[in-house]
DSSP file (Angstrom, degrees, kcal/mol; ACC not computed):
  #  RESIDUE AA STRUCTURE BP1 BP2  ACC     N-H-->O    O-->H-N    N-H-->O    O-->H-N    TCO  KAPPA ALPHA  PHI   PSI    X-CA   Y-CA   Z-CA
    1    1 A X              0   0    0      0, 0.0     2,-0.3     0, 0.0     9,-0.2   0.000 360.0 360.0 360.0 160.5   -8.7  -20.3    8.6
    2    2 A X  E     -A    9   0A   0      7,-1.5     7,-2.6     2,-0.1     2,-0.4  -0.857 360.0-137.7-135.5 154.8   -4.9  -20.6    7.8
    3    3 A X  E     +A    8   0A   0     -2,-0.3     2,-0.5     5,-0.2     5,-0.2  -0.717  33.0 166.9-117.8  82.5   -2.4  -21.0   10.6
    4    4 A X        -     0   0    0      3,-0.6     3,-0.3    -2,-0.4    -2,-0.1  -0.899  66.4 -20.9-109.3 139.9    0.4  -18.9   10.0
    5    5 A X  S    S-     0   0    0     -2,-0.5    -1,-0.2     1,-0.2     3,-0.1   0.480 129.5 -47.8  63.9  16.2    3.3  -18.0   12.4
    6    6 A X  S    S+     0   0    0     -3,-0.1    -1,-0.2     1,-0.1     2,-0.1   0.859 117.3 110.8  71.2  41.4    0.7  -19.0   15.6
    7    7 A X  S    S-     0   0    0     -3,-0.3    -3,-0.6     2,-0.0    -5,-0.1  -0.591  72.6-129.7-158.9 108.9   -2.0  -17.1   14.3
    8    8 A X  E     -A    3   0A   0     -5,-0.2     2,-0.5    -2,-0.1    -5,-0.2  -0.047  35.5-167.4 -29.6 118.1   -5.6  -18.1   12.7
    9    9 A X  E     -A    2   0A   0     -7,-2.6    -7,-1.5     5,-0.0     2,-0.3  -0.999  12.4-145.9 -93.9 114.0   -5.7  -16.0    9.3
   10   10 A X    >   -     0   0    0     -2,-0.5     3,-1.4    -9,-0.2     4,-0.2  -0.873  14.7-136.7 -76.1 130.8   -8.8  -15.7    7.3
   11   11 A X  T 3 >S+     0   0    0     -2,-0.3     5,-0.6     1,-0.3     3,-0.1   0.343 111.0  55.0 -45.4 -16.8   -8.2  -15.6    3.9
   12   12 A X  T > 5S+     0   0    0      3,-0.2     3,-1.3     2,-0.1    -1,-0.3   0.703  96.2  71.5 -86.4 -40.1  -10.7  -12.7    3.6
   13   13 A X  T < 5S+     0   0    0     -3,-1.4    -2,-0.2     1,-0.3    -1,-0.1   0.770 106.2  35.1 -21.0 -64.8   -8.4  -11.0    6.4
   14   14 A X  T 3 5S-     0   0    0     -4,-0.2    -1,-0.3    -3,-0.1    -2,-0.1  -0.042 118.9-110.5-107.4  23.7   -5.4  -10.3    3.8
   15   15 A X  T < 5S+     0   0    0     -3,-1.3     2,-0.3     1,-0.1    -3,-0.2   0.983  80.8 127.6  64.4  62.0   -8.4   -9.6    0.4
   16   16 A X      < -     0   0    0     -5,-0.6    -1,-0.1    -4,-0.0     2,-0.1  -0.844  65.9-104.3-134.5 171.3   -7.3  -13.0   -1.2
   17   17 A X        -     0   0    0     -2,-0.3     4,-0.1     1,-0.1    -6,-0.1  -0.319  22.9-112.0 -89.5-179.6  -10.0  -15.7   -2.1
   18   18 A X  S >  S+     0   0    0      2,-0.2     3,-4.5     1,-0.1    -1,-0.1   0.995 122.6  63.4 -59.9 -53.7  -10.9  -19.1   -0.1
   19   19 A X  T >  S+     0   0    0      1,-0.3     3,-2.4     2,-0.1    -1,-0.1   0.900 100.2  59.9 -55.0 -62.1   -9.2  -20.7   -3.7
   20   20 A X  T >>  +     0   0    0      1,-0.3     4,-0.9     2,-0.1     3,-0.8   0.549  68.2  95.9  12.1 -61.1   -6.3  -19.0   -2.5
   21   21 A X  H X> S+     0   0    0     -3,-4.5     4,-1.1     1,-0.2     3,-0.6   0.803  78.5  66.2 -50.2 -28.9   -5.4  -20.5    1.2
   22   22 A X  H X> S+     0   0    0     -3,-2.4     3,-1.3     1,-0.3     4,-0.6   0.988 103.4  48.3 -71.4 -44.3   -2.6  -23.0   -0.2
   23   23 A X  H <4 S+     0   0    0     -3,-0.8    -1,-0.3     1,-0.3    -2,-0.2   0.610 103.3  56.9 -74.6 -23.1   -0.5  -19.9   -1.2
   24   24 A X  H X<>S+     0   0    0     -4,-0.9     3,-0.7    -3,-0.6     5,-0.6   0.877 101.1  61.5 -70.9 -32.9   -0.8  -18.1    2.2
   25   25 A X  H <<5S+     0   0    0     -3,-1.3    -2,-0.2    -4,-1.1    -1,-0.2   0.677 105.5  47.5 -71.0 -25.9    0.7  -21.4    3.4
   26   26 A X  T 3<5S-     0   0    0     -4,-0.6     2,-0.8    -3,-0.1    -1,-0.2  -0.062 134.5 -74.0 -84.2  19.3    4.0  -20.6    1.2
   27   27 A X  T X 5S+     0   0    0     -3,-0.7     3,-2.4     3,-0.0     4,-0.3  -0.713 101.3 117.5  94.4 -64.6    4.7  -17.2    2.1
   28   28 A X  T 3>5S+     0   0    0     -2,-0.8     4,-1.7     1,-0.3     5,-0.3   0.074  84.3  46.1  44.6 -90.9    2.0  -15.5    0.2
   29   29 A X  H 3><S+     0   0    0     -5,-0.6     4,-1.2     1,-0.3    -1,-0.3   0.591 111.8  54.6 -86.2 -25.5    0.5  -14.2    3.5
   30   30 A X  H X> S+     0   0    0     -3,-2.4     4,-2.4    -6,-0.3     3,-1.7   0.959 111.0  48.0 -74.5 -69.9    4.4  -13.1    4.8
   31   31 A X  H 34 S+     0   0    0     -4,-0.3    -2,-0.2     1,-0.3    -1,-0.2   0.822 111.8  42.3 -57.9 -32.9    4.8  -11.1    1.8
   32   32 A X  H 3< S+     0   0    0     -4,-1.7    -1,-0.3    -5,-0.2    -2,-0.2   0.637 111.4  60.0 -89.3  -4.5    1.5   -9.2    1.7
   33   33 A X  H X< S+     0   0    0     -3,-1.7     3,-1.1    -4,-1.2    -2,-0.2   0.907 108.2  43.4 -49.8 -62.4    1.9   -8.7    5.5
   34   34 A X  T 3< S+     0   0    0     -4,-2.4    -2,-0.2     1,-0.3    -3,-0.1   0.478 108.7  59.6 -91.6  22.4    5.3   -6.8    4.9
   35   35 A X  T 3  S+     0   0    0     -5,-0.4    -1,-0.3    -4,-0.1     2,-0.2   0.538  80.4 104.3 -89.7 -12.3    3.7   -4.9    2.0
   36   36 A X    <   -     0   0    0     -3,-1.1     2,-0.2    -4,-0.1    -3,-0.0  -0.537  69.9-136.2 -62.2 125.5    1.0   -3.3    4.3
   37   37 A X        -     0   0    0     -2,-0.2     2,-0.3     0, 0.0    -2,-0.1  -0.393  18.2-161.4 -66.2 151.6    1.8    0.7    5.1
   38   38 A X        -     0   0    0     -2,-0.2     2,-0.3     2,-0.0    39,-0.0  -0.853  15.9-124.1-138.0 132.4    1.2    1.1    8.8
   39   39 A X        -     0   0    0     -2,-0.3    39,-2.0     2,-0.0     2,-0.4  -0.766  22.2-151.9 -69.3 138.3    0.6    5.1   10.0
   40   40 A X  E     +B   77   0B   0     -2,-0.3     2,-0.3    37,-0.3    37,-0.2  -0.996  17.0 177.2 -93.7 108.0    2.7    6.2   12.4
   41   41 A X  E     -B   76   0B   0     35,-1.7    35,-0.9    -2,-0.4     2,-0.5  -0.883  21.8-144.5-120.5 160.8    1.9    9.0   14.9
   42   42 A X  E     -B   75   0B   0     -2,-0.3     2,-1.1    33,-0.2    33,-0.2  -0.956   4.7-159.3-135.4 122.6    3.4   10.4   17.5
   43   43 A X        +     0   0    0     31,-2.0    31,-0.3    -2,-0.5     3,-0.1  -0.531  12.1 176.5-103.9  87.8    1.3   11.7   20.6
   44   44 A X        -     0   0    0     -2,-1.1     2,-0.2    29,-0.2    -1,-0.1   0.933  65.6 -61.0 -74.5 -24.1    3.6   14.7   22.9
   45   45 A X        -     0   0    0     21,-0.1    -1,-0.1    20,-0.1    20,-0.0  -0.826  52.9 -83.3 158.9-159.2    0.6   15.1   25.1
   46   46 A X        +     0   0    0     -2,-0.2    20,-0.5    -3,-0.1     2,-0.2  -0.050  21.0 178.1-126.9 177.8   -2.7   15.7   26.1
   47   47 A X        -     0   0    0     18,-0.2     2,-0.6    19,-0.1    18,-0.1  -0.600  17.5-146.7-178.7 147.8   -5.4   18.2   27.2
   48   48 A X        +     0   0    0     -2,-0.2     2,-0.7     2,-0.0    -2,-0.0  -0.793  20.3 172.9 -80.8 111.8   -8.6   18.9   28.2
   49   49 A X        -     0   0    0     -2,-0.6     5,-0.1     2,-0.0    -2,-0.0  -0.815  40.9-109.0-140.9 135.8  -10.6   22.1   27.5
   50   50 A X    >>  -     0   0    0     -2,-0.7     4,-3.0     1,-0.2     3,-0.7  -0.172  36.3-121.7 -55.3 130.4  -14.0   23.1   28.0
   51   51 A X  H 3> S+     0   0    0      1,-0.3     4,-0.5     2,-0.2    -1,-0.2   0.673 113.7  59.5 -35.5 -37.9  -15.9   23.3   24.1
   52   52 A X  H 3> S+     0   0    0      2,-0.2     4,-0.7     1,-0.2     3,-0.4   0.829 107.5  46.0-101.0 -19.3  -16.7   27.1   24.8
   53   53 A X  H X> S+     0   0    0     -3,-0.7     3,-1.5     1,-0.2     4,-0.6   0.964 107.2  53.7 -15.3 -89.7  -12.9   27.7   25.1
   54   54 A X  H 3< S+     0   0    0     -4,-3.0    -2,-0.2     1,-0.2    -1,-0.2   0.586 107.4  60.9 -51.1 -17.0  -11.8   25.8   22.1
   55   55 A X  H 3< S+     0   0    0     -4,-0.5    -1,-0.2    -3,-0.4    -2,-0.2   0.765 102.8  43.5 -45.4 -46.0  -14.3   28.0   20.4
   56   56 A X  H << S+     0   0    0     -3,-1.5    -2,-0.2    -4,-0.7    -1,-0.1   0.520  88.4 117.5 -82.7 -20.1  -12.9   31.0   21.1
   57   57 A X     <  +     0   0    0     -4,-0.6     2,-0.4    -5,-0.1     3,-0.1  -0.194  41.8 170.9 -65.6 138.3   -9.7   29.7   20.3
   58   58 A X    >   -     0   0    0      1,-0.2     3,-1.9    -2,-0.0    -2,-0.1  -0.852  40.4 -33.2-144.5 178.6   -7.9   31.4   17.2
   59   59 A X  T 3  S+     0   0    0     -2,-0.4    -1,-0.2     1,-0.3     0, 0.0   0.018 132.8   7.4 -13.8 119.4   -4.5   31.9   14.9
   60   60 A X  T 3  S+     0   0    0      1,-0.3    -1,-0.3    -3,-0.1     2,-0.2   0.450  85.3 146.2  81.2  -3.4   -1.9   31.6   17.5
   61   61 A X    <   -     0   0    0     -3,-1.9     2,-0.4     2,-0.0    -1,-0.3  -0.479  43.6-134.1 -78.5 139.2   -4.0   30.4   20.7
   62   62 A X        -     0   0    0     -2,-0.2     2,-0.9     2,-0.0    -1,-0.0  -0.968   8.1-150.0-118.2 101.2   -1.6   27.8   22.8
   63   63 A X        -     0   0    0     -2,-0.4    -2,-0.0     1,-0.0     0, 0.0  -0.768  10.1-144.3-100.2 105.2   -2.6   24.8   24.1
   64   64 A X        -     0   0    0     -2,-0.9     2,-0.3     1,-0.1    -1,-0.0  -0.008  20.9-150.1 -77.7 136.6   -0.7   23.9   27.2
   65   65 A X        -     0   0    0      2,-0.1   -18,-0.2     1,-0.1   -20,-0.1  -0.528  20.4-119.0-101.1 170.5   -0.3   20.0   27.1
   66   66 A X  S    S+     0   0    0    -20,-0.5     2,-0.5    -2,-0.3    -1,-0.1   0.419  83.4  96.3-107.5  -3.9   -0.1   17.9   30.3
   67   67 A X        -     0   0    0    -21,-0.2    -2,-0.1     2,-0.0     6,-0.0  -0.843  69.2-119.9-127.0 161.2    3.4   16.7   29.5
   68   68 A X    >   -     0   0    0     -2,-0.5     3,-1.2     1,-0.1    -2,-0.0  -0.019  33.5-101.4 -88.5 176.8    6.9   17.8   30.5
   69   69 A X  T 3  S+     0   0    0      1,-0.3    -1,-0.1     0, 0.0    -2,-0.0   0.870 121.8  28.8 -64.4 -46.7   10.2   19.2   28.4
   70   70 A X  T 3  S+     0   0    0     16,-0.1    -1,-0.3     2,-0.1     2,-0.3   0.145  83.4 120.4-102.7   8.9   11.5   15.2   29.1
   71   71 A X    <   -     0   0    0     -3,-1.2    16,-0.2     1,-0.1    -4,-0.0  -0.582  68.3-107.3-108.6 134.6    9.1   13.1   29.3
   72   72 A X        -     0   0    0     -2,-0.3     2,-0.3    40,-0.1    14,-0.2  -0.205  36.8-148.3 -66.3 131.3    8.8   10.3   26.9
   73   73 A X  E     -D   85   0C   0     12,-1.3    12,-0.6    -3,-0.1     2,-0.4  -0.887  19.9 -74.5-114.4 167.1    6.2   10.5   24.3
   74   74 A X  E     -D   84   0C   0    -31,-0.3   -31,-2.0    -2,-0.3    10,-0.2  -0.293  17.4-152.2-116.7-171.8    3.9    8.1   22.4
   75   75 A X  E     -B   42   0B   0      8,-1.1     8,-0.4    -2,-0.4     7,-0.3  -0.461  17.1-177.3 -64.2 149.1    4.3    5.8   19.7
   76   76 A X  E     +B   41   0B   0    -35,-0.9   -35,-1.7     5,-0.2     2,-0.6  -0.885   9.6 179.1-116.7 108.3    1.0    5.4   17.7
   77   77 A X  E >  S-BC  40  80B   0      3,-1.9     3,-1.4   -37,-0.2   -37,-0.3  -0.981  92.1 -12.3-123.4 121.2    1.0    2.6   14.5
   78   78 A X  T 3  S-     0   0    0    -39,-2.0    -1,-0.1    -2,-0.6   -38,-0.1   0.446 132.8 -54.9  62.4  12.6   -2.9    2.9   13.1
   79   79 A X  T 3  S+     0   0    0    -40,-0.1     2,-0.4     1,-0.1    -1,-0.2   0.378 111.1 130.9  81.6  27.7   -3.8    4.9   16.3
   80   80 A X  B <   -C   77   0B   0     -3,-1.4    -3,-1.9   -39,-0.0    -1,-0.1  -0.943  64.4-120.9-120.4 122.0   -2.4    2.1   18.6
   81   81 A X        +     0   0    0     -2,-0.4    -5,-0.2    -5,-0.3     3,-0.1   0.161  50.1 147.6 -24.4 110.6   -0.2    2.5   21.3
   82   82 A X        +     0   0    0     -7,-0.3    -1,-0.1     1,-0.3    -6,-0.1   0.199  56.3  11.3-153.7  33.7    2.7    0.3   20.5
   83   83 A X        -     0   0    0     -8,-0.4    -8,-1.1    18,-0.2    -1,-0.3  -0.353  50.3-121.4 132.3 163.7    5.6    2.3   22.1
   84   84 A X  E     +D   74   0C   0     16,-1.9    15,-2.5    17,-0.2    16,-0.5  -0.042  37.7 162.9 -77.0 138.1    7.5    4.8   24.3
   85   85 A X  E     -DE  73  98C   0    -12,-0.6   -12,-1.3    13,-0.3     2,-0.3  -0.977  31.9-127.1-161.5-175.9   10.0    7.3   23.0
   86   86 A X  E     - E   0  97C   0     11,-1.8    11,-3.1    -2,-0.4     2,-0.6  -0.991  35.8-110.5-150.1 140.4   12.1   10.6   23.4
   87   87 A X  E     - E   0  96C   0     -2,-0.3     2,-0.3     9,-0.2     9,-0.2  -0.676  31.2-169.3 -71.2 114.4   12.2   13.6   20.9
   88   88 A X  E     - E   0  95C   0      7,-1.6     7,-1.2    -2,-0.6     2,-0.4  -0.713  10.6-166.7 -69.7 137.4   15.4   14.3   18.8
   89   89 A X  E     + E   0  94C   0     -2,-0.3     2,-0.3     5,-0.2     5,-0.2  -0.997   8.8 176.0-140.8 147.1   16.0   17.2   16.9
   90   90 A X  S    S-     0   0    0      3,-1.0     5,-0.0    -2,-0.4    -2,-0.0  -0.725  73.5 -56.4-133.0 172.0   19.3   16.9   14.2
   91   91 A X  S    S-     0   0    0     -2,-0.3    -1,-0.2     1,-0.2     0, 0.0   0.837 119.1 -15.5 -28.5 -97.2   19.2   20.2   12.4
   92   92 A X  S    S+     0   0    0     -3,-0.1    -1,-0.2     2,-0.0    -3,-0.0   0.807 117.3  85.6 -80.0 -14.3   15.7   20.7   10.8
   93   93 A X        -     0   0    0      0, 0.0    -3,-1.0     0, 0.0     2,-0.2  -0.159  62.4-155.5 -81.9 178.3   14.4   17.1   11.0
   94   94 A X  E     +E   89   0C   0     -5,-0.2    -5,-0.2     2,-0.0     2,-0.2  -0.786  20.1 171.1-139.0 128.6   12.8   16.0   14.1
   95   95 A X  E     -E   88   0C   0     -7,-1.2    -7,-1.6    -2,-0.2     2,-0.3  -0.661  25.7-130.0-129.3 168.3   12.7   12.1   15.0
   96   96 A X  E     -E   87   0C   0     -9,-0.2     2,-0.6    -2,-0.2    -9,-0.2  -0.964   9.8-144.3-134.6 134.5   11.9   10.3   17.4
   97   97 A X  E     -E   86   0C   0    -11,-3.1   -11,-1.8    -2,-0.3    -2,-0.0  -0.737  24.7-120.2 -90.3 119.7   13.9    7.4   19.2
   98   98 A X  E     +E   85   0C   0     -2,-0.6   -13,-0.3   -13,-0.3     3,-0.1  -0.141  35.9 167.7 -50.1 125.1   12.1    4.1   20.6
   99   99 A X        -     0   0    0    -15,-2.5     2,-0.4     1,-0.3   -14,-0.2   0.687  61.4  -8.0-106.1 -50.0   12.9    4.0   24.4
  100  100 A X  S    S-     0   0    0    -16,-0.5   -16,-1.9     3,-0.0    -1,-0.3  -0.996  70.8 -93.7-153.9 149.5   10.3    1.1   25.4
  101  101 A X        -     0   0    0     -2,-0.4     2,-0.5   -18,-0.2   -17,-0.2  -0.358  60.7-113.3 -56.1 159.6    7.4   -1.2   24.3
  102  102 A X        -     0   0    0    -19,-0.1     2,-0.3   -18,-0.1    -1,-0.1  -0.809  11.1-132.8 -90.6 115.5    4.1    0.9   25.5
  103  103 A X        -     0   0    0     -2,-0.5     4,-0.4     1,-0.1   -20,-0.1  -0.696  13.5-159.5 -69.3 145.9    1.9   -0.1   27.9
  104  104 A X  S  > S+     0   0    0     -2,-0.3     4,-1.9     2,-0.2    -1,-0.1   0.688  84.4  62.9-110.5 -13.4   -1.5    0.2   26.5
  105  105 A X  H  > S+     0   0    0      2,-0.2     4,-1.8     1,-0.2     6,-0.2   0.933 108.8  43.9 -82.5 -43.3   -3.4    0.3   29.8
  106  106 A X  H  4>S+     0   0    0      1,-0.2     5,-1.4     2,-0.2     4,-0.3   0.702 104.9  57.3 -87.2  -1.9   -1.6    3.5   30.8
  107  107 A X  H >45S+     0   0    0     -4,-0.4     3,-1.3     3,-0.2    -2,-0.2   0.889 114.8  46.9 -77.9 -37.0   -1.9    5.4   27.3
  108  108 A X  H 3<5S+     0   0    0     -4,-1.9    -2,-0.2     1,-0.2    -3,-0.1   0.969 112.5  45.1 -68.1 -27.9   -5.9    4.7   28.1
  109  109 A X  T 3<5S-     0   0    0     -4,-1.8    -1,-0.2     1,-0.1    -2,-0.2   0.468 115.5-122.9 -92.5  27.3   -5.7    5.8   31.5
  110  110 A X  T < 5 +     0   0    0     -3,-1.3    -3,-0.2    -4,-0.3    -1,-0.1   0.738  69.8 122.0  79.8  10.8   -3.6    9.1   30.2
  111  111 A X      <       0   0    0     -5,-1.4    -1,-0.1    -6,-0.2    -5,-0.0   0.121 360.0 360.0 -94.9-147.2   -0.6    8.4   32.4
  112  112 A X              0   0    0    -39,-0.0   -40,-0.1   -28,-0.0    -1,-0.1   0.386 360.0 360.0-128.6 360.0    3.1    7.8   31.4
């Protein structure tokens, strides 16, 4: 294990060999950290619907989502919760702006 930044790294962690470890200890491990792509998704809100529904469902079928016109939606990075935000729209683009860090307990329990 390598101790960088106040956290145990396995050299296996970041694909590097054991022979390796001295170089994680020199930045190495920084720099293939900030090469890593992260996904980003963005969650606007939820539903439930019975299977024989969603069956039925077809070109144009509307699925009303559980959250309002203003209501913050969230951040995802690798399908984890890691903050709060509000929709922008600038002419075609749509963004979204970071409002707050995410609680992760209420993205499990569905809430806001």
């Amino acid at each position: 294990m390598v101790k960088h930044g106040g956290v145990n790294v396995g050299p296996h962690a970041v694909g590097c060999k054991v022979a390796d470890a001295a170089a994680l200890r020199g930045g190495g491990l920084s720099n293939q950290v900030q090469a890593v792509n992260v996904e980003i998704s963005v969650v606007l809100g939820r539903a439930s619907l019975p299977m024989q529904q969603l069956l039925r469902m077809g070109r144009g079928a509307v699925i009303p989502l559980d959250a309002t016109v203003n209501e913050e939606v969230w951040i995802l990075a690798n399908n984890h919760p890691v903050a709060r935000g509000e929709i922008q729209i600038s002419d075609d683009k749509i963004a979204i702006a970071v409002t707050r860090e995410a609680n992760v307990f209420d993205y499990m329990a569905g809430g806001s």
